[in-house]
Steps between C-alpha positions, in 0.01 A plus 500: 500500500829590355687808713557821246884483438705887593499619163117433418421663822727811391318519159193463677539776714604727253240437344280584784692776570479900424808462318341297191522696194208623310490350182333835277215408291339591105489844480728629763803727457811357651891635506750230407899525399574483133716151482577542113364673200452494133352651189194258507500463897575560864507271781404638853603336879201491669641538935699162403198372504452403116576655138259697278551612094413792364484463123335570158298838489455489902867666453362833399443747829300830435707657798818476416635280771658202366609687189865474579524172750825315570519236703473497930270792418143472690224498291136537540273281280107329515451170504335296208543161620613299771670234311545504114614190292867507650399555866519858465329793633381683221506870545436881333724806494202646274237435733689668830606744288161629319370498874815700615480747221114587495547471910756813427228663227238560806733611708604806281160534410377542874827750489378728207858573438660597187714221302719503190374252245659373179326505142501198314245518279200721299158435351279790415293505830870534727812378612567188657758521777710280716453527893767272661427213239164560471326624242220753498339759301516902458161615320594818271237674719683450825829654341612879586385817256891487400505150417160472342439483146297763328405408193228692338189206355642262693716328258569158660821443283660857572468432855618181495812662356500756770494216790756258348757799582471435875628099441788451721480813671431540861152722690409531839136341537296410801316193536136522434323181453656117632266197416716176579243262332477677207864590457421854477749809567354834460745785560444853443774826377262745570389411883905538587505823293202634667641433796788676453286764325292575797787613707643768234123570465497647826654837400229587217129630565234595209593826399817467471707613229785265350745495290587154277513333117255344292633145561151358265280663262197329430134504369289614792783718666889533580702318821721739656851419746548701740677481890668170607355238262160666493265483178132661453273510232357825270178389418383603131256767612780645818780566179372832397133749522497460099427140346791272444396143258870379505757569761758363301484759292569715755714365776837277437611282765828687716339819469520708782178592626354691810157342649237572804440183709110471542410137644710275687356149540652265640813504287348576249587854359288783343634827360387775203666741307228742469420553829817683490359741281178711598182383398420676154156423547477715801643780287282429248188683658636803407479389143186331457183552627118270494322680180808625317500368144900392379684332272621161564658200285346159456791286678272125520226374462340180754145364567378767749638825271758720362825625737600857353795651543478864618844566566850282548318414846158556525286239317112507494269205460215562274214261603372284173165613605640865502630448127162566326190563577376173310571166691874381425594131490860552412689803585692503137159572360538879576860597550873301422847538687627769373232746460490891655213561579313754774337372787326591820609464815189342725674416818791525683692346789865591490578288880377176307652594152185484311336741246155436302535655137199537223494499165084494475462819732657700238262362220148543383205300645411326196135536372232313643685431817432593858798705657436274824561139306843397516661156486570295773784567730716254671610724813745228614712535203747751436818696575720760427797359693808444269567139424112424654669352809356534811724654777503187713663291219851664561521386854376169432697402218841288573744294290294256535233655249803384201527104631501284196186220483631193522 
């Protein structure tokens, strides 16, 4: 048997030894020294060990990190292949990279922390943004009341106009959704806002007063700025006692206004205006009284009656089945908007804004028919209360209630 010669017992033994090096296999990241570099590729050193390429659309990296390589730079890249048609290792910048950059997405997302994001791009449902070199998505729903676009009917092409004013501007987002597989980016205007919002929050209560502008007018209510950033919402039926169909007819945005904080939720803001007023209808028993006849307007008309008009304040709901003493399909049958007209006043409850009027009390039984038959009543319908909103809707109501369908 022929005796190993020196050398081939030295290679053997490094082989055998703990010294060998570890050649990496298909998949793994390894860290090489750029050797030389071009437009269409890069070639890596591999521990002296051999030489990998880097070429073609494996050159793009999602993080950044071989944007600006020269060479004797260390670079991080996956492996493809072990050995390619010239003996190469083939390898991907894109690959490490993507893995780098979403690696860096969970990790602020696990942070909750606020970051700056750049606009790149609008389509009617949001604003797609750059974070790092990855792109994500910024629903219209998550942005902030300032940033949001009000549009009245929900006119897909005026808000598109409104969002293609934020392209290549800048807005501090939190992340809010990551799905690797998917590619998907959620980030969110509002959460950092609210955030932010919370804290200044801290020196208001309900019953506050406050002093701001009308920074939106709008159809169910008015937005309000007040404080350090802070925005609430008038609610329709919180903007005055009396009835008001349009705000816009009555407020204009940078109007300085006064308001009474009544629900805070969250961050989510609630004030009135005429809680800063007494309550007329309190005053109001002085005026009227159950079984005192008066003189009212015809304001409306709906399904369940006729809303009167008393005074500038005081509004009356006529029942339909209090409108005559025959049965009455259609309240315009008997009486128009418009009409005067004297009614009765059947019930009263000034603490929940309600009054019952009648127009057949104060006429004849006809012939033939029994005082005691009278139409059907529907005692779930019906309200006095100025813009027939019911008191809970003002708290409840956000910015939200204006977010354009998709």
């Amino acid at each position: 048997m022929t005796k190993p010669t020196e050398p081939q017992s030295a290679f053997a033994a490094l082989l055998d030894s703990s010294n060998q090096p570890t050649l990496p296999k298909v998949g793994d990241i390894i860290e090489g020294t750029i050797i030389a570099l071009s437009k269409s590729e890069v070639h890596v050193d591999i521990d002296g060990i051999m030489t990998g390429v880097v070429r073609g659309k494996e050159l793009i990296d999602e993080s950044g990190e071989t944007a600006s390589l020269k060479v004797g730079d260390k670079a991080r890249a996956t492996v493809l292949e072990m050995e390619n048609e010239n003996g190469q290792m083939e390898l991907s910048f894109r690959l490490a990279g993507h893995e780098k950059a979403w690696g860096e997405l969970d990790t602020m997302l696990a942070s909750k922390e606020p970051i700056a994001v750049t606009i790149i791009a609008a389509n009617k449902g949001g604003l797609m943004v750059k974070v790092g070199r990855v792109d994500g998505f910024l629903p219209v729903s998550q942005l902030t009341p300032e940033h949001y676009p009000r549009v009245d009917g929900g006119d897909k092409s005026r808000i598109l106009e409104l969002l293609n004013k934020f392209i290549g501007t800048q807005l501090t987002v939190k992340l809010l959704d990551i799905d690797e597989a998917a590619g998907k980016l959620i980030v969110s205007e509002k959460a950092a806002w609210e955030e932010q919002r919370s804290e200044a929050l801290r020196a208001y209560q309900a019953g506050q007063m406050i002093e701001g502008k009308v920074t939106g007018v709008v159809d169910f209510g008015i937005f309000i700025g007040f404080g350090d950033g802070l925005e609430g919402l008038v609610h329709i039926s919180e903007l005055a006692w009396q009835r008001i169909d349009n705000p816009k007819g009555v407020f204009t945005v940078g109007q300085p206004i006064k308001a009474m904080i009544i629900g805070i939720d969250g961050a989510k803001i609630s004030l009135s205006l005429k809680r800063l007023e007494d309550d007329p209808w309190q005053q109001a028993t002085e005026k009227y009284h159950i079984g005192d006849v008066v003189k009212g307007k015809v304001a409306r008309l709906n399904t369940f009656g006729a809303f009167v008009e008393l005074d500038d304040i005081i509004h009356g709901l006529c029942h339909i089945s209090e409108l005559s003493h025959k049965r009455v399909k259609d309240a315009g049958e008997v009486v128009r908007p418009g009409d005067t007209k004297e009614f009765k006043i059947i019930s009263f409850d000034p603490a929940q804004h309600r009054m019952g009027l009648s127009l057949k009390a104060l006429l004849p039984v006809p012939e033939g028919m029994d005082e005691d038959e009278k139409p059907e009543r529907d005692e779930a319908v019906g309200t006095g209360e100025p813009n027939d909103v019911p008191e809970a809707s003002a708290a409840e109501a956000t910015a939200d209630d204006a977010t354009p369908k998709a």
